[in-house]
N, C-alpha and C positions, 0 to 999 in steps of 0.2 A: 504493500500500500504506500502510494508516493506521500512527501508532506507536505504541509500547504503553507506556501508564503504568500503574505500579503504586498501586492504591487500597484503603484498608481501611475494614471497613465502621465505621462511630463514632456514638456515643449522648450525650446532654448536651451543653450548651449553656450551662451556667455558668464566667463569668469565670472562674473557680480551672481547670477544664477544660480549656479554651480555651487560656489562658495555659502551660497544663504543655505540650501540645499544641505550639506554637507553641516551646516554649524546648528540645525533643528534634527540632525540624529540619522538622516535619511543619505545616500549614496544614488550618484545615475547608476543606471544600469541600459544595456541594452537588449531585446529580446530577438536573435538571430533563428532564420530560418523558417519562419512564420509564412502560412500562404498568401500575408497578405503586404508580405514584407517587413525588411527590419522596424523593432516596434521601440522608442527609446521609452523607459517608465524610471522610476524610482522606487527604490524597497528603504526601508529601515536596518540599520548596521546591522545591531544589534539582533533583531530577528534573521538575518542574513545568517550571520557567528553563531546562533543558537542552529540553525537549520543545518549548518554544514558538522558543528558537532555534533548533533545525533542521526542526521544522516549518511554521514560523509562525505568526503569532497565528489562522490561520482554518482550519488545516490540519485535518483528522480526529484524533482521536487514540481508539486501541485503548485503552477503561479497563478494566481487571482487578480485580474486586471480588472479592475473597474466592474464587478460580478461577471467575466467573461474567465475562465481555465484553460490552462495550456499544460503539458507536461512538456518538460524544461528541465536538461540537465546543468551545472554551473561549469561552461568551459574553459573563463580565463574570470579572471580578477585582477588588479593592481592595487601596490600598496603603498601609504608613505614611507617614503625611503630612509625617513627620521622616527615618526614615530611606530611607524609598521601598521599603520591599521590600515583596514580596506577601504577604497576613497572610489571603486569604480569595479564592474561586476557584468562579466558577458555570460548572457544564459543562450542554448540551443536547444529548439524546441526539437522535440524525438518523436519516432512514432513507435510504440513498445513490440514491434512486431520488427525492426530494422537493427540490425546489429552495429554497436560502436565500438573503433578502438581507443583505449585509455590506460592509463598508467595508475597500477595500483601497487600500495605499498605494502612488502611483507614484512612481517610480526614473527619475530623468534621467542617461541614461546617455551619454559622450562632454562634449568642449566644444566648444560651439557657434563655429562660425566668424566670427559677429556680434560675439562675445566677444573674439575673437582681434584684430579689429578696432576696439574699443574700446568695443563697447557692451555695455550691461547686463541682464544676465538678470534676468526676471520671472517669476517661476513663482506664481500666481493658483489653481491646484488642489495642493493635495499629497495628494490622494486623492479615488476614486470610489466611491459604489455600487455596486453590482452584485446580479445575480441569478443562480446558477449550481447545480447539483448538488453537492456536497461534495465529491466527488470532482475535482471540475473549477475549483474554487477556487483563482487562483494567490496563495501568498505576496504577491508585488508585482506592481506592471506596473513594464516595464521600456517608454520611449520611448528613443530614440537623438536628439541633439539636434545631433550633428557638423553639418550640413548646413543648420543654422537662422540667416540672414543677419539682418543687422540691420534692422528693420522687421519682420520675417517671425513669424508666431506658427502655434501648433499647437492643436488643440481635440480635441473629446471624440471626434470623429469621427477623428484620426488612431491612435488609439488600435487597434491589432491585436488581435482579440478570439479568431481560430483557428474561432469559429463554438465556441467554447466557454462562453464566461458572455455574457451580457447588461448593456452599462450602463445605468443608471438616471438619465444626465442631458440635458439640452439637447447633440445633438448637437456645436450653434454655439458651446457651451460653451468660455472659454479655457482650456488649460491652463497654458502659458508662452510667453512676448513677449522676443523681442531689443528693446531701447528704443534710440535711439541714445546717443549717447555724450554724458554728463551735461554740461552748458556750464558755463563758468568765471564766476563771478559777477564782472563789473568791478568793480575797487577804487573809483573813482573815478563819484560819483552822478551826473556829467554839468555841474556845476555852477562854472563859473570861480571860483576865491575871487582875490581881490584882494592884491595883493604891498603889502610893506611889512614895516618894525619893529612888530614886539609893542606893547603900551602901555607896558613896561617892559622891559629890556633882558636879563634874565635868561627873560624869559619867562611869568611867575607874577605874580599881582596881591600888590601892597606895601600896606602900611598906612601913612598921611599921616603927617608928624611930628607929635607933640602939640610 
């Protein structure tokens, strides 16, 4: 079931605009892919931030324009580059029967028992492609790593797909590596130095008497 954001519909595109916009809590947005062409609205941040954490960033979302509904996924966003909030928000209407590709991020779930043992996790993927119906979209992949010995790695292929989305990489692809356990760098280069007094008895180079 998609979630429902509220959206109104919005006209201008001038700084002064924009800015009033943005200092009453609301962000532009615009709605791409529409049959009746791109539609420009505005949403509320805040509801925006709440939508995407319990949906996730790829989730459906029910938009409500003016009492008209679209299903609309969120496909770009910008942020302030200072304070990092979102200041502008591209959504793409879907149709739940057409399949998308999108980048979901994977979850290493458990510690690894390689770990427990002293060695070091490598994780080389922190997200996949995919191809899936909107509906079929997960938030994350979750992998379970409890079981992954040292030496032992996992790829794109242990990944659980339910026969629901499709990955988009090299099976043989790695995702995470147990390495074994980092060695200790020896203090000493290997190199005899030879015993004896300093040149000087304190240890430090003297200046000759004038």
């Amino acid at each position: 079931m998609s979630i429902v954001l509220e959206a109104k519909e919005r006209s201008g595109s001038q700084r002064s605009i924009l800015k009033n916009l943005r200092d009453s809590g609301d962000i532009p947005a615009i709605i791409y892919g529409g049959n009746t062409g791109n539609q420009t609205v505005s949403v509320n941040v805040g509801d925006l931030m709440k939508t995407i954490r319990d949906n996730g960033r790829n989730g459906v979302i029910s938009l409500q324009v003016e009492g008209k509904s679209c299903d609309v996924v969120l496909s770009d966003y910008q942020k302030d580059p200072i304070r990092q909030d979102i200041i502008h928000a591209d959504f793409l209407t879907v149709d739940m029967s057409t399949v998308l590709q999108v980048d979901v991020r994977i979850q290493l779930d458990g510690e690894a028992a390689g770990v427990k043992d002293g060695g070091v996790l490598q994780q080389t993927l922190h997200e996949v492609s995919i191809t899936a119906t909107p509906d079929q979209i997960p938030q994350t992949i979750h992998i379970n790593i409890s079981d992954l010995q040292v030496g032992e790695h996992l790829t794109v292929a242990d990944i659980y797909t339910a026969n629901q989305f499709t990955i988009n990489h090299d099976p043989e692809e790695v995702l995470v590596t147990i390495l074994p356990p980092k060695q200790e760098k020896e203090i000493s280069t290997g190199e005899q130095q030879e015993g004896g007094l300093p040149d000087n008895l304190e240890g430090r180079e003297t200046s000759p008497n004038q």
